[in-house]
C-alpha positions in Angstrom: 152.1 163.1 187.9 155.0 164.9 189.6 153.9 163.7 193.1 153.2 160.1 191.7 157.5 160.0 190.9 158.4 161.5 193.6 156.3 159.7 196.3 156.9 156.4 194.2 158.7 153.2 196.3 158.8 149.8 196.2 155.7 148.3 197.7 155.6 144.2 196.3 154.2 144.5 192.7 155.4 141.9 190.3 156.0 141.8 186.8 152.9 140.7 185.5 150.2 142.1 188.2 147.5 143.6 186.8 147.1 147.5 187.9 143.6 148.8 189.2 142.6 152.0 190.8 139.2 152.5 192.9 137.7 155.1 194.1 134.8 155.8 196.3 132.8 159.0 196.9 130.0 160.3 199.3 128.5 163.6 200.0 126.1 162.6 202.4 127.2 165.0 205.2 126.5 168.3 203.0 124.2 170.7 204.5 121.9 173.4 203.2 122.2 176.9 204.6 119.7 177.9 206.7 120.3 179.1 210.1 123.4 178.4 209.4 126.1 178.4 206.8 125.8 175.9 204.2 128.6 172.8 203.7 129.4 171.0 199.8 131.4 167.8 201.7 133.2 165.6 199.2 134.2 162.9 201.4 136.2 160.5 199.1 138.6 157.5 199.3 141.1 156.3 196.9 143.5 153.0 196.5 146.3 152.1 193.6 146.6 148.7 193.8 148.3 145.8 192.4 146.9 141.9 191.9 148.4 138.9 190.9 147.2 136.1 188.4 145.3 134.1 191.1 143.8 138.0 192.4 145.3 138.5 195.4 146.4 141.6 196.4 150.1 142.5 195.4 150.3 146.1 196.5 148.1 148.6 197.6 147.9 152.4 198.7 145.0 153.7 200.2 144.4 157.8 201.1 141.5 159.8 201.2 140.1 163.3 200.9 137.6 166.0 203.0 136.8 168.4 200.1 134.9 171.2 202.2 133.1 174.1 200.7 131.6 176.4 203.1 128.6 178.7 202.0 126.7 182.1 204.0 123.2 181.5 204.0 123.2 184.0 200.8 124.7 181.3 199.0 127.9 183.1 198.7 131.1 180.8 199.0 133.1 181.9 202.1 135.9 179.0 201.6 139.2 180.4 199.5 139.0 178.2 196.3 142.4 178.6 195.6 143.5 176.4 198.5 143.8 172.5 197.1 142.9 170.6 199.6 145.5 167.9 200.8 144.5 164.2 201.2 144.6 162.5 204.2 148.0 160.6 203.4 149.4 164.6 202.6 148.4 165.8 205.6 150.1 163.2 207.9 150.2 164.1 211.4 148.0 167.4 210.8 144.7 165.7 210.0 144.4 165.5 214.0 143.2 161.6 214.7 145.8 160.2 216.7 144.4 161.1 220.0 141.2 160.2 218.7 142.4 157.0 217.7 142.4 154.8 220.9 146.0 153.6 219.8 147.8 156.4 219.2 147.8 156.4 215.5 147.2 158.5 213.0 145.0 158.3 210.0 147.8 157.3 207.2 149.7 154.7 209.6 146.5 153.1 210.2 146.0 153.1 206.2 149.3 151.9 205.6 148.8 149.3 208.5 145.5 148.0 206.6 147.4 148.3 203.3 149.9 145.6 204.6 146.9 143.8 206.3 145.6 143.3 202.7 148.6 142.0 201.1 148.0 138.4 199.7 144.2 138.3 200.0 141.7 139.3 197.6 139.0 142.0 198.3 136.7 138.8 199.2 138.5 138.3 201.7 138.5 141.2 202.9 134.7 142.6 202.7 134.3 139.1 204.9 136.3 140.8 207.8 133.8 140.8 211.1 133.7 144.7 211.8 131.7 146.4 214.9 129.0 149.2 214.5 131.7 151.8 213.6 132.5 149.7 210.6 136.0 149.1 212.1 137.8 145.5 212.4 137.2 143.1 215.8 140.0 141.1 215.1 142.5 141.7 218.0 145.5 141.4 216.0 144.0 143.9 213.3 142.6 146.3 215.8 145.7 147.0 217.4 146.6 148.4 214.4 143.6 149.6 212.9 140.4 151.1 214.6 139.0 153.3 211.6 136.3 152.0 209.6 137.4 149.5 206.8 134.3 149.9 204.7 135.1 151.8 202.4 138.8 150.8 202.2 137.1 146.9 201.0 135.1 148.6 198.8 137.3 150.8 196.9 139.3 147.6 196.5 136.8 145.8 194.8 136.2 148.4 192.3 140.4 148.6 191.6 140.4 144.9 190.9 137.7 145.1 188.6 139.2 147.5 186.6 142.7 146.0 186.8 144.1 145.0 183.8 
């Protein structure tokens, strides 16, 4: 709650909106020890966001988390529990992507860029948005600013405006 306060600013929301929160999570790239050391992968994506009467999009923040746990082939957990780990939006220009990125961005300015992208459409709208086979956007004007997959952003979304209220 503490970093809810102090992180809070202005972001469009109106007297009125209706509040939602989504999330989305997948584990899919676990792996079992073996040969190797064993990986629990919590790969999850989160969005506070904000609609107005007619559901369109007032405000919206969207982050995301890499929970790792590492495993010896024993089974034996070799990753220091104690350690949160930070989301996506926390870790800022740590989490490494901008070079990756093709546009020199990194992973929270392209979040924040698809955030503002968002504004006054409804996750419709959005799930419509032609992407290529990396799930990312082919709209020129959107790529330039965006080239991580929107997926899972459009789906996280939907489930926030369905539980808005």
């Amino acid at each position: 709650m503490e970093k809810a306060v102090a992180n809070a600013k202005p972001m469009g929301a109106k007297a009125g909106d209706k509040l939602g929160l989504g999330i989305e999570t997948n584990m899919s790239k676990s792996t079992d020890a073996g040969d190797e050391d064993g990986l629990a992968q919590a790969y999850s994506m989160y969005t506070a966001a904000t609609f107005g009467p007619d559901g369109r999009i007032t405000s919206c923040i969207l982050d995301g988390s890499q929970s790792n746990v590492n495993f010896d082939k024993t089974g034996k957990i070799t990753t220091d529990l104690t350690v949160a780990p930070q989301t996506k939006n926390e870790l800022k220009e740590a989490y490494g992507m901008k070079k990756a990125s093709g546009i020199g961005l990194e992973w929270y300015q392209q979040a924040e860029n698809y955030a503002q992208y968002a504004l006054g459409k409804t996750p419709a709208e959005l799930s419509g948005l032609a992407v290529n086979d990396h799930g990312s956007p082919t709209d020129a004007e959107l790529a330039a600013s965006v080239t991580i997959g929107i997926g899972d952003f459009n789906t996280i979304l939907q489930k926030a405006a369905e539980n808005a209220g």
